[in-house]
Phi, psi and omega in degrees: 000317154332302181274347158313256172352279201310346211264322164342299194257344175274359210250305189269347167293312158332317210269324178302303172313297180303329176291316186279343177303089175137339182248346168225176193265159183352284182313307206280340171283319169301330167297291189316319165321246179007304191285303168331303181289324173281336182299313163309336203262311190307323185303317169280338144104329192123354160301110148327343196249126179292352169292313183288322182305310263239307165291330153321297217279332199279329194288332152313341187092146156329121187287322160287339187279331175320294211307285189291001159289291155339289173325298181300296186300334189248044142238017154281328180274349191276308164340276187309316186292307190314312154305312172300321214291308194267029166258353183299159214246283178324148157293339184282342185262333200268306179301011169223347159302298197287329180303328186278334152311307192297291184305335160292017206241316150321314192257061203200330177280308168196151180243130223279338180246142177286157166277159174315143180268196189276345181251006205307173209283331179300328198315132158354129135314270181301005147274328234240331174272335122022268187296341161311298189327311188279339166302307148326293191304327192285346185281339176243003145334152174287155190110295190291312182292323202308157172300144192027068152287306204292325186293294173312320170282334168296348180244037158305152131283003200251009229276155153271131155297337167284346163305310184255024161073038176051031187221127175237183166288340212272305173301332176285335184288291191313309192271002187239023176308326156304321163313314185274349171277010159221024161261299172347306179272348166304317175312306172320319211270347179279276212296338164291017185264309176319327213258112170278093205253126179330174205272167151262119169054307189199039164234163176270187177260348162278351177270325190301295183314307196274333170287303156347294189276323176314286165332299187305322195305306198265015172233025157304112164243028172278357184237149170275163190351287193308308186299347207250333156243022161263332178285297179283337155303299196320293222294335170295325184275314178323262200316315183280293175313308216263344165310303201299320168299303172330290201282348142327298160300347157265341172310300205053223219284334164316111183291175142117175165277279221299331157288300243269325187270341148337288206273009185286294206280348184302329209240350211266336177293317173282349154309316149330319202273314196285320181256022171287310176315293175301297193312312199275331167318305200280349199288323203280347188274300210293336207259341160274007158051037158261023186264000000 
């Protein structure tokens, strides 16, 4: 989880740095890196947990409008010294222009404080309730409340990550290779149910392959408890619950065990398939944390 968190914050200054490349020059993008990563270090407090980084990192913003924010400030500081330098009269006003030239020519490189991100604490009381207040409504806007919207924008590949809580698709594969390599194998382990494939010793080969990934699952740690064993159950009540029912229901007016259990097995597999499908749906939500 550590390094998850750090890769976070090493993923979007990179992206800042690369945004500044061609609009400031060597020194002041390398300053701006810097300022930038402490300031992210100060914000995050000394947290680990990527989720909290992830939301610290949405509050900053586009990385490119930082980048033009930047910009503006120091030719805007560029300004100002060119203007002092050229209001001295004297040689002595103008030898002391320049000097104050010079040194905003410095300060032009680098500045000892980052600018404010949107909340920070000076902010208004009553701008700072303002804005929760406009936040909410757009969080409850239309679009945004339908069920898995949030699901639907993480998996753009082109999604802004800041958009998803600092969460894409692309990014959920990189910092969650285990995870997503055992919803894979639940998956693997649903499409082997069709397949008369031999028993392994007295099991089948698709309980084997779904007993794989049922591990990898509950020994996730990116997921909580409940999700963790909601996710490897379905596919367990599907074959049991949605079998017995299912297959009950296809007997009708047929009597006996040997129909009911006939039509047990016709269907507890493809029940199997249906809650496999729902566990890893639900495993793939809870683990892009947009809800």
């Amino acid at each position: 989880m550590i390094e998850r968190a750090d890769q976070l914050v090493l993923n979007y200054v990179s992206k800042a740095a690369d945004a500044a490349h061609g609009v400031l020059r060597a020194d002041q993008r390398l300053d701006f890196a810097r300022r930038l990563r402490a300031r992210i270090e100060a914000e995050r407090g000394g947290s680990q947990n990527a989720r909290e980084v992830a939301k610290v990192l949405a509050r900053f913003g586009d990385p490119v409008a930082l980048v033009e924010r930047e910009a503006r400030r120091l030719a805007e500081a560029a300004a100002d010294a060119a203007d002092r330098a050229g209001a001295s009269g004297t040689g002595e006003a103008s030898g002391a222009g320049g000097s104050r030239g010079a040194e905003a020519g410095q300060g032009t490189g680098s500045t000892m404080r980052f600018p404010a991100i949107v909340d920070d604490q000076d902010t208004p009381p009553g701008v700072r309730a303002y804005r929760r207040i406009a936040q909410e409504r757009v969080a409850r806007s239309p679009g945004r409340g339908m069920p898995f919207a949030g699901l639907r924008r993480a998996a753009m590949a082109s999604a802004n990550p800041m958009a998803t809580g600092g969460r894409d698709a692309r990014t959920i594969v990189k910092e969650h290779p285990r995870e997503t390599a055992a919803m894979v194998i639940l998956v693997v382990a649903a499409l082997l149910v069709p397949f008369d494939l031999p028993l392994l010793a007295i099991f089948p080969v698709p309980l084997m392959v779904w007993a794989g990934g049922a591990v990898m699952v509950l020994f996730g740690e990116s997921w909580a408890a409940r999700d963790r064993f909601l996710g490897v159950g379905a596919p367990l009540l599907g074959y049991s619950v949605g079998g017995v029912l299912v297959g009950g229901l296809r007997v009708g007016s047929e009597p006996g065990l040997n129909a009911f259990l006939t039509q047990f097995w016709a269907v507890s597999g493809i029940m199997f398939m249906i809650g496999t499908g729902i566990g890893v749906v639900w495993l793939a939500y809870r683990l892009l944390d947009v809800s």
